[in-house]
PDB file of N, CA, C and O in Angstrom:
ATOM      1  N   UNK A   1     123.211-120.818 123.816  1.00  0.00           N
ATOM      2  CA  UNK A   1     121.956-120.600 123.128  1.00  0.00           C
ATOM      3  C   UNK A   1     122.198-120.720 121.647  1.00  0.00           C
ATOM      4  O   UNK A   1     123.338-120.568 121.210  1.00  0.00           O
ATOM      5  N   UNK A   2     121.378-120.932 121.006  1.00  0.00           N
ATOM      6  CA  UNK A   2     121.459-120.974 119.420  1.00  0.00           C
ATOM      7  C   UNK A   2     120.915-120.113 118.863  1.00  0.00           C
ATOM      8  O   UNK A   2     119.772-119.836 119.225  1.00  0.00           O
ATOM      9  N   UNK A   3     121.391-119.543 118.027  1.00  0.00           N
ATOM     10  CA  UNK A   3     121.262-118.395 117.134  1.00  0.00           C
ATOM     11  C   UNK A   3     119.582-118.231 116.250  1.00  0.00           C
ATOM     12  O   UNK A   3     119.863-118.777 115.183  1.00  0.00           O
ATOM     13  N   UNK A   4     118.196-117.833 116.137  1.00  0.00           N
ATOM     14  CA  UNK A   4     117.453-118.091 115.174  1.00  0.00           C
ATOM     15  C   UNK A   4     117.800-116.389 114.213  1.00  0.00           C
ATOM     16  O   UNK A   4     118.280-115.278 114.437  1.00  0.00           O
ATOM     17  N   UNK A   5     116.934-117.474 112.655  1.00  0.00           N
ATOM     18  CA  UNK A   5     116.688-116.089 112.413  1.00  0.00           C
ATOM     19  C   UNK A   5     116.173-114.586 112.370  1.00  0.00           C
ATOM     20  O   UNK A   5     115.031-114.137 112.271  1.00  0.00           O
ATOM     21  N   UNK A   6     117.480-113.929 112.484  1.00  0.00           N
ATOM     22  CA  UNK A   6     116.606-112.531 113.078  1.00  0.00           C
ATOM     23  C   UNK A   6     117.441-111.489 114.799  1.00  0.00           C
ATOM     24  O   UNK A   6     117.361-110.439 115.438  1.00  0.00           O
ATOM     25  N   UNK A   7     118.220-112.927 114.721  1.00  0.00           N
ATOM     26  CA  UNK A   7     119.043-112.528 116.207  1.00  0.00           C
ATOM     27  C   UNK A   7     120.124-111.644 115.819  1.00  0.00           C
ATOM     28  O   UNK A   7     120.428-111.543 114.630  1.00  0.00           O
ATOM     29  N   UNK A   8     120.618-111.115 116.557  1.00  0.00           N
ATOM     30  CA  UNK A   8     121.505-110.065 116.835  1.00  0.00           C
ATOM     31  C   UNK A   8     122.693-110.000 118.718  1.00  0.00           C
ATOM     32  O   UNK A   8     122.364-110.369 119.846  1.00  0.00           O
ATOM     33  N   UNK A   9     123.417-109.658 118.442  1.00  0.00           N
ATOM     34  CA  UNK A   9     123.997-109.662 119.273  1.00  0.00           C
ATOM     35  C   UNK A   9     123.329-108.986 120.737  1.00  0.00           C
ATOM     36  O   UNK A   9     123.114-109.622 121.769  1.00  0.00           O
ATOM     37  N   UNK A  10     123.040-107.345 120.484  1.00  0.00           N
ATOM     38  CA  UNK A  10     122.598-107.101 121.199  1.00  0.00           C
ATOM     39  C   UNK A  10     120.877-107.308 121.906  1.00  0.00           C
ATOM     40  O   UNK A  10     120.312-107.119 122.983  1.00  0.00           O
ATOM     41  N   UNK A  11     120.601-107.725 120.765  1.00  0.00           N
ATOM     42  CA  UNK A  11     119.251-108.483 121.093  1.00  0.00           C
ATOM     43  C   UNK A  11     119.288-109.775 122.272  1.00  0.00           C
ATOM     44  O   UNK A  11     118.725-109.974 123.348  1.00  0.00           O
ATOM     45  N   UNK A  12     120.015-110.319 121.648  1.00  0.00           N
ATOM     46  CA  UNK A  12     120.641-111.573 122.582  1.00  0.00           C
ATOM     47  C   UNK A  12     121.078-111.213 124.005  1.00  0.00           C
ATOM     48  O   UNK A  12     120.974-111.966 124.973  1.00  0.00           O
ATOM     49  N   UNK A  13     121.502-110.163 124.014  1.00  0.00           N
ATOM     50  CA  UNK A  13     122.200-109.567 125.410  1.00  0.00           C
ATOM     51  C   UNK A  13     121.556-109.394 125.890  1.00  0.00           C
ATOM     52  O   UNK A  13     121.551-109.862 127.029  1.00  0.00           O
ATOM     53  N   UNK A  14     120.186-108.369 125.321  1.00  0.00           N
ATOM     54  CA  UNK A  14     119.359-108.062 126.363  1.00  0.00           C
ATOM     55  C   UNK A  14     118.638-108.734 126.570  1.00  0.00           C
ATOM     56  O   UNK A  14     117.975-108.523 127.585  1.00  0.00           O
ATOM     57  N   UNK A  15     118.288-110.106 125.628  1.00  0.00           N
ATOM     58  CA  UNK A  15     116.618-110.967 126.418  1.00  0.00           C
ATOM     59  C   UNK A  15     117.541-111.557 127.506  1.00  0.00           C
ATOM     60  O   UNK A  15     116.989-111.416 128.597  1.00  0.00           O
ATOM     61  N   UNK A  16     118.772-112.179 127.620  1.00  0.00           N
ATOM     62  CA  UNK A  16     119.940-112.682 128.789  1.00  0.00           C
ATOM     63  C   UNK A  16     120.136-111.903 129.820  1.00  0.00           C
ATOM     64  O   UNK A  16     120.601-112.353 130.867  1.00  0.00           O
ATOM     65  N   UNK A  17     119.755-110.429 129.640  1.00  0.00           N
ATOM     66  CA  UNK A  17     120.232-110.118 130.577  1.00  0.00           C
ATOM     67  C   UNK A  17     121.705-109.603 130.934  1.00  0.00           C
ATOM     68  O   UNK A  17     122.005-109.106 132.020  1.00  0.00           O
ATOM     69  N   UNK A  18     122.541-109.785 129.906  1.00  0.00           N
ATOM     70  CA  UNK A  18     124.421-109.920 130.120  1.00  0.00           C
ATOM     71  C   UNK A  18     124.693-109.055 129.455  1.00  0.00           C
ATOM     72  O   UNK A  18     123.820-108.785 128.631  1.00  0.00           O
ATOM     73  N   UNK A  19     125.725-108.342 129.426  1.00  0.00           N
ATOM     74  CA  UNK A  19     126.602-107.330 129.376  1.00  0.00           C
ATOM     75  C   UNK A  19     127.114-107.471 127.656  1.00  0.00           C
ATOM     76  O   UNK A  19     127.944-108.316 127.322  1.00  0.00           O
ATOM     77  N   UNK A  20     126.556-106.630 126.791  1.00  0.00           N
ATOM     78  CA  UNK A  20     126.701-107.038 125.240  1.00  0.00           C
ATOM     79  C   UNK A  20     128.678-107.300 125.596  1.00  0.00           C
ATOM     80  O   UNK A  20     129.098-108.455 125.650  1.00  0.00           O
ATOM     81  N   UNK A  21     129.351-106.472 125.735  1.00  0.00           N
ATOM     82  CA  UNK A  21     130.549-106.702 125.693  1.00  0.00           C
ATOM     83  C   UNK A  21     131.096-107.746 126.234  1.00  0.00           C
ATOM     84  O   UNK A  21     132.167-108.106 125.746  1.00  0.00           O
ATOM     85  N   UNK A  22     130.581-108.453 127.278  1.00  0.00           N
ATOM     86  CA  UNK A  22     130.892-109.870 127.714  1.00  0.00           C
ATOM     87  C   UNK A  22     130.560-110.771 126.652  1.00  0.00           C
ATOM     88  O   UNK A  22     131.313-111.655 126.242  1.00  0.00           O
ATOM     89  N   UNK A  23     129.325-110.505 126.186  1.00  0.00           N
ATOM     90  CA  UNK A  23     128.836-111.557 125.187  1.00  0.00           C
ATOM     91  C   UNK A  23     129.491-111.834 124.046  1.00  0.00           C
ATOM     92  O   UNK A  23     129.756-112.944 123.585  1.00  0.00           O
ATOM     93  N   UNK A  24     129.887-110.131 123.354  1.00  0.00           N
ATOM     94  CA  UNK A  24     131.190-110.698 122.189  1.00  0.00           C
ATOM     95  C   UNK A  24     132.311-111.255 122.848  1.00  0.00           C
ATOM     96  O   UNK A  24     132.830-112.040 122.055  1.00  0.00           O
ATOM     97  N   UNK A  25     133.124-111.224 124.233  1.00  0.00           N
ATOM     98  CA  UNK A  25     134.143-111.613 124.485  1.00  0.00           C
ATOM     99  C   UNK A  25     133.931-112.793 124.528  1.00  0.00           C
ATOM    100  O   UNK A  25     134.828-113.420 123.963  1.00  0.00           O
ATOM    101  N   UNK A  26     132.600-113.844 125.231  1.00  0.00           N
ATOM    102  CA  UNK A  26     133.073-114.876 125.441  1.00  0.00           C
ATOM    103  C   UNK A  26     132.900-116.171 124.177  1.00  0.00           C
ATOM    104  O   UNK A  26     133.201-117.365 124.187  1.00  0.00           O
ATOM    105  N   UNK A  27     132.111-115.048 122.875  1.00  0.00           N
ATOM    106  CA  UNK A  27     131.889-115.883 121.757  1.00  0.00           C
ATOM    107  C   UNK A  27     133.240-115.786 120.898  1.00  0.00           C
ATOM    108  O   UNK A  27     133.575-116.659 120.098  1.00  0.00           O
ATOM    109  N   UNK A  28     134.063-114.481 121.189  1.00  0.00           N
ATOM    110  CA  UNK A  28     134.998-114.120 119.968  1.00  0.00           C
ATOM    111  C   UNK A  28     136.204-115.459 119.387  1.00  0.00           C
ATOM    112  O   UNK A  28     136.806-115.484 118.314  1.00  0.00           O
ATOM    113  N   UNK A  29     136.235-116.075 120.079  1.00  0.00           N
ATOM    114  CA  UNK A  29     136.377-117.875 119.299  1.00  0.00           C
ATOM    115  C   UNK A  29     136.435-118.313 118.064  1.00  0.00           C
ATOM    116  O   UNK A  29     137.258-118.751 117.260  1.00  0.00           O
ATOM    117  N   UNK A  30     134.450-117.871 118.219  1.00  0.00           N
ATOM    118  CA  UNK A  30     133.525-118.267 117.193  1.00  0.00           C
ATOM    119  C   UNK A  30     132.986-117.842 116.354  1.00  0.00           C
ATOM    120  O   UNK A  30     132.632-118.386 115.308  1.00  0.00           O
ATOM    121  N   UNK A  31     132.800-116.411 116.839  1.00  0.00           N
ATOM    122  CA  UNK A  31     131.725-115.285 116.220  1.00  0.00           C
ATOM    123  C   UNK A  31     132.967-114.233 115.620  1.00  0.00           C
ATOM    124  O   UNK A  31     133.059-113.092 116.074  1.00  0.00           O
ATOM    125  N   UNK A  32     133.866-114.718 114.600  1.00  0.00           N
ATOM    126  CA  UNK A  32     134.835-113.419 114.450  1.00  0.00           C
ATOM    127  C   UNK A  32     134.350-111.883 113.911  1.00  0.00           C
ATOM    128  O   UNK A  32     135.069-110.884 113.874  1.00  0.00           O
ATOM    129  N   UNK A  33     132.997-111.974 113.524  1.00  0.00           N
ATOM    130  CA  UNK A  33     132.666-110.310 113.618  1.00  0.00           C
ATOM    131  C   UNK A  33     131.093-110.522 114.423  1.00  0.00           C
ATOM    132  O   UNK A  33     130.133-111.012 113.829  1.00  0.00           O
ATOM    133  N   UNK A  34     131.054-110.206 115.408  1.00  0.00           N
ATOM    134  CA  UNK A  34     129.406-109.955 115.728  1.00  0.00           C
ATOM    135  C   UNK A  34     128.166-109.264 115.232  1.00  0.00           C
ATOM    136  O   UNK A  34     127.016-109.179 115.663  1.00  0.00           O
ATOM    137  N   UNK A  35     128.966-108.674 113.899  1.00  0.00           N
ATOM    138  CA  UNK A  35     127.449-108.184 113.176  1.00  0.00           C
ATOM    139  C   UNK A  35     127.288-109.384 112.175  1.00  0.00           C
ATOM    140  O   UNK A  35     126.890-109.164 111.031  1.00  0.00           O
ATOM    141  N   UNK A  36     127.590-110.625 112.592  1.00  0.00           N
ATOM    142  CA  UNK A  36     127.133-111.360 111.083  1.00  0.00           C
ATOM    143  C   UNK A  36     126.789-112.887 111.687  1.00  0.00           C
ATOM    144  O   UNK A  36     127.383-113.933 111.424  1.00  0.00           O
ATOM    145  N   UNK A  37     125.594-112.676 112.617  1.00  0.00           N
ATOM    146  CA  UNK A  37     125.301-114.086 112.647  1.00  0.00           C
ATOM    147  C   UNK A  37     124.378-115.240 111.886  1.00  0.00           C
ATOM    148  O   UNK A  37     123.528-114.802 111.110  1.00  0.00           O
ATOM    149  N   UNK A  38     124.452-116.311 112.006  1.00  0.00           N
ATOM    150  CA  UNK A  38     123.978-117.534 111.065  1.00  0.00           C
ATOM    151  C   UNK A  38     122.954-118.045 112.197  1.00  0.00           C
ATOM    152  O   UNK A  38     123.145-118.281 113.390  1.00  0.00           O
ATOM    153  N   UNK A  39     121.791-118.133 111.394  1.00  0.00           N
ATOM    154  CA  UNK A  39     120.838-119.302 112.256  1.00  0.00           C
ATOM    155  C   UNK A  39     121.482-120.659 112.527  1.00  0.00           C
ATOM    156  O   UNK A  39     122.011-121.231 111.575  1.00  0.00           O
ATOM    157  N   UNK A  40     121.489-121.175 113.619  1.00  0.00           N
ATOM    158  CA  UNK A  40     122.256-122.589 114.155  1.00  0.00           C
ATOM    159  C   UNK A  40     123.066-122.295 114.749  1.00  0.00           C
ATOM    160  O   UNK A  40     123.141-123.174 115.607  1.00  0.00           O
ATOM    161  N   UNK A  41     124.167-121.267 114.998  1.00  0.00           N
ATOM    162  CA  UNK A  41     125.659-120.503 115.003  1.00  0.00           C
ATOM    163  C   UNK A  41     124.972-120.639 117.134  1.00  0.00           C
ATOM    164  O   UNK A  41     123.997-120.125 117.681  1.00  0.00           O
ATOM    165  N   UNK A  42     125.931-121.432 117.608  1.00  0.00           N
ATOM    166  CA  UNK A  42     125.702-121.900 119.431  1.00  0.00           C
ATOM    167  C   UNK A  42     126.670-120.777 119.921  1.00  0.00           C
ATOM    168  O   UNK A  42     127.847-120.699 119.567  1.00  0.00           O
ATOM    169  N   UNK A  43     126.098-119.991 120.703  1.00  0.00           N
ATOM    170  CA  UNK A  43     126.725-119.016 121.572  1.00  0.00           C
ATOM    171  C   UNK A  43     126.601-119.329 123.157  1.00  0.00           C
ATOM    172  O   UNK A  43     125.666-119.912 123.706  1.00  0.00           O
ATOM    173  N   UNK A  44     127.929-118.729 123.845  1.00  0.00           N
ATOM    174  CA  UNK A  44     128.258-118.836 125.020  1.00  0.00           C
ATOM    175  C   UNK A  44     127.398-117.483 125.877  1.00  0.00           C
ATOM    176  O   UNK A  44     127.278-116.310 125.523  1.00  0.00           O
ATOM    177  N   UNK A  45     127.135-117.842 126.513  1.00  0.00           N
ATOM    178  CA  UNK A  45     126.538-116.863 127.597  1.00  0.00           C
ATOM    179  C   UNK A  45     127.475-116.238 128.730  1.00  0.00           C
ATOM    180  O   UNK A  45     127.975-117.231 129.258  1.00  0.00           O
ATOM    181  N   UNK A  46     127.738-115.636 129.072  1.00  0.00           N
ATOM    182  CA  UNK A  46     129.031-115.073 130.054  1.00  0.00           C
ATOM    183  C   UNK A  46     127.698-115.292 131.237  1.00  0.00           C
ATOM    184  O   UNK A  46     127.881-115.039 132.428  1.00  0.00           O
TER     185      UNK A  46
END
């Protein structure tokens, strides 16, 4: 999914449905702190 502005990690988790802690694991790659995302910034979905 792609990041808009205004998203948040756990926001993201919950419209998905997925487990916030899965969600930082399967971005931590990409996302090296999860309180700081960028509009455009493509996240993995566990």
């Amino acid at each position: 999914m792609v990041v808009e502005h205004g998203d948040t990690m756990s926001g993201i988790a919950a419209q998905f449905g997925v487990d916030l802690g899965a969600l930082i694991a399967s971005n931590a790659d990409t996302v090296p702190n999860p309180d700081f995302l960028y509009p455009g910034q493509v996240l993995r979905l566990p």
